[in-house]
N, C-alpha and C positions, 0 to 999 in steps of 0.2 A: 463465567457461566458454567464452564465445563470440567473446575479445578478438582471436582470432586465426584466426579461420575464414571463412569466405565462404558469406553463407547461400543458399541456394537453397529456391525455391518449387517445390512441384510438386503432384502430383494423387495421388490412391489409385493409379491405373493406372500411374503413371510411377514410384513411388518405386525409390531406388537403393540401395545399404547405404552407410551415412555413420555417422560416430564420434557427433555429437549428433542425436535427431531431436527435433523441438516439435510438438505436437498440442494442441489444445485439448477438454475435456470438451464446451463449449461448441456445438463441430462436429461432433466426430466419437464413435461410439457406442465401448461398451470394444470390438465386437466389430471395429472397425475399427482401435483401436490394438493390438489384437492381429495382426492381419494385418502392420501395418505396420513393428510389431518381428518380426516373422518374415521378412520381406522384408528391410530394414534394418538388423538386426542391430547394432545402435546399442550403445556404451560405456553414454549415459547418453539418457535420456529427460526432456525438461521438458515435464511436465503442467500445461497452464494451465487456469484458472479454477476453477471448485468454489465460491461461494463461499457458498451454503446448506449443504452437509453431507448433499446427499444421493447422492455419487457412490462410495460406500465400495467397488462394484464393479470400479470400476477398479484396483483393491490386485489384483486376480486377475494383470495382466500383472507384477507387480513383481520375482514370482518368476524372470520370463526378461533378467533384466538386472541387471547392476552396480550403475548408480546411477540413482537416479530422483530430480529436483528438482521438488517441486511448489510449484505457490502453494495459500495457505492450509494448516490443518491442524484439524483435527478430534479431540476425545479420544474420540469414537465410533468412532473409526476404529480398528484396525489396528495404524497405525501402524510399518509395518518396518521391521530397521536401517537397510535401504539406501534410504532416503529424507531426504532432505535438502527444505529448506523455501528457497522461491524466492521471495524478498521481488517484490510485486505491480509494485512502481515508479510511475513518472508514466508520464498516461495520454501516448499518442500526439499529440496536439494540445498537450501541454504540454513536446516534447524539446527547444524554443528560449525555455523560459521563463525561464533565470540570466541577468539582465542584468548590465551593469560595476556596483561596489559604489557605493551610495548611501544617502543617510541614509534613516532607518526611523524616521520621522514616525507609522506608525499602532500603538499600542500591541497592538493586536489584529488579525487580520482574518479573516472567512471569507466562504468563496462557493459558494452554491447554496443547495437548498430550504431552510424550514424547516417540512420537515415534522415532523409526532410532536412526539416533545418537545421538539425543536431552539426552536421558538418562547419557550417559555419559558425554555431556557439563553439565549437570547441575546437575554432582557430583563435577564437579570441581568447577563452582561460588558457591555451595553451603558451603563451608566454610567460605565466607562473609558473615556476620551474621550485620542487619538480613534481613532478603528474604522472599519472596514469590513465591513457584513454586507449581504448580497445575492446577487440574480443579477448574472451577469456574461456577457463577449462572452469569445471564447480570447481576441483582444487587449486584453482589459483584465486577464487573469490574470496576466500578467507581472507590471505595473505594482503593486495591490495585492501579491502574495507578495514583491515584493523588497522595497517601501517597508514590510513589517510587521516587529516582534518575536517577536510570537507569534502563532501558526495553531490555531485552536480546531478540531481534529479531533474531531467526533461519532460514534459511531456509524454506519457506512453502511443500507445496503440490509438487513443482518440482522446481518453481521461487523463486528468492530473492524477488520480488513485493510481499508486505503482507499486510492486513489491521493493523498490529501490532505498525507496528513504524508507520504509521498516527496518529494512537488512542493516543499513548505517543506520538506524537507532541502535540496533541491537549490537554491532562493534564499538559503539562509543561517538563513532562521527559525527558531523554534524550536516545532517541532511540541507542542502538548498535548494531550491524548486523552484526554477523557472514559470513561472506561471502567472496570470491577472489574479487581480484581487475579487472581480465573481468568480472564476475558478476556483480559488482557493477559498469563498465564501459559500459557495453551492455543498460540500461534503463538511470541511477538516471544522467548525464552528458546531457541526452535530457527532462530534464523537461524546463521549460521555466524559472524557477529559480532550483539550484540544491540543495538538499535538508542538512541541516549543520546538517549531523547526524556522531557515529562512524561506521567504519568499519573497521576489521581485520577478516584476514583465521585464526588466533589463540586465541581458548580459554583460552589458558594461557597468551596470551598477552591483550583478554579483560578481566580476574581476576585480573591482575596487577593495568588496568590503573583502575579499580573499587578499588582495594584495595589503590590505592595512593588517588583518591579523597576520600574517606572515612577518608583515614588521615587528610588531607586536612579540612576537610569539621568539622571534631571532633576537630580540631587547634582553627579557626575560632567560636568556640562553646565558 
């Protein structure tokens, strides 16, 4: 959408009319994206964030525009034609993480809490050896996501949508995700391409297929 435009920052008081505008739920209330597509008069609108399901208000501007790209997506919602689904991507601190290609020594990796039940999944990959699970610095993200195979994507904050499995798209890895199959049928089935990542509800069944490519992978060596 954006490959070929020049973005500008501006204020509620300043806005201009321009073909795309971006707001986020995050900052601004529906009654201020509505001002700002009235002002604006925008082709299409990317609505960011949402990522609990409780912003189904904002469906009320959809009606005064073309197209609307949002992140996330909700079956509680709505849902109108004119909406398309805005994969979340990597986060900001992570747009320099694809380093030149190098061997991928860790058969697994992940980085951040383990809160909930994250602890317990990752006593079970944790016998595939060898891994990486923990905190991390942003410069240590590169280093783990390029040297892995596979990226154990959990569950975030409430959603399956996570910066996680973008970030391993973007090193090469191969994102897995924990998740049911309505999870993973509520968003990644409306991207505009769907994304060729794994998904299973079972941690024992993503250990297996990580422990058969590791065979696999040690064959070919």
């Amino acid at each position: 959408i954006l490959h070929d435009y020049d973005p500008v920052s501006t204020t509620m008081e300043s806005i201009q009319p321009c073909d795309v505008l971006a707001m986020s739920t995050n900052t601004y209330t529906v009654e201020n994206v509505k001002y700002a597509v009235a002002v604006a008069t925008p082709t299409v609108l990317l609505l960011l964030s949402d990522e609990f399901g409780d912003r189904s208000h904002y469906e009320e501007v959809f009606s005064d525009l073309p197209l609307v790209y949002r992140q996330y997506r909700h079956n509680v919602y709505q849902n109108p034609e004119n909406q398309k689904i805005l994969p979340l991507g990597y986060h900001c601190w992570d747009q320099h993480i694809r380093l030149s290609p190098r061997p991928r020594n860790l058969a697994w990796s992940f980085y951040g809490s383990d809160k909930g039940d994250r602890k317990q999944h990752l006593a079970v990959l944790d016998s595939i050896k060898p891994n990486f699970h923990g905190q991390t610095s942003h410069d240590q993200n590169a280093e783990v996501m390029n040297g892995s195979i596979f990226v154990f994507c959990p569950i975030g904050n409430l959603n399956v949508e996570c910066f996680r499995q973008h970030t391993a798209s973007m090193c090469g890895a191969v994102p897995y995700l924990l998740c049911s199959d309505e999870q993973w049928d509520e968003i990644y089935p409306f991207y505009d391409v769907v994304p060729p990542w794994l998904h299973t509800p079972s941690i024992d069944i993503m250990a297996e297929t990580i422990r058969y490519a590791k065979r696999l992978t040690h064959k070919e060596q």
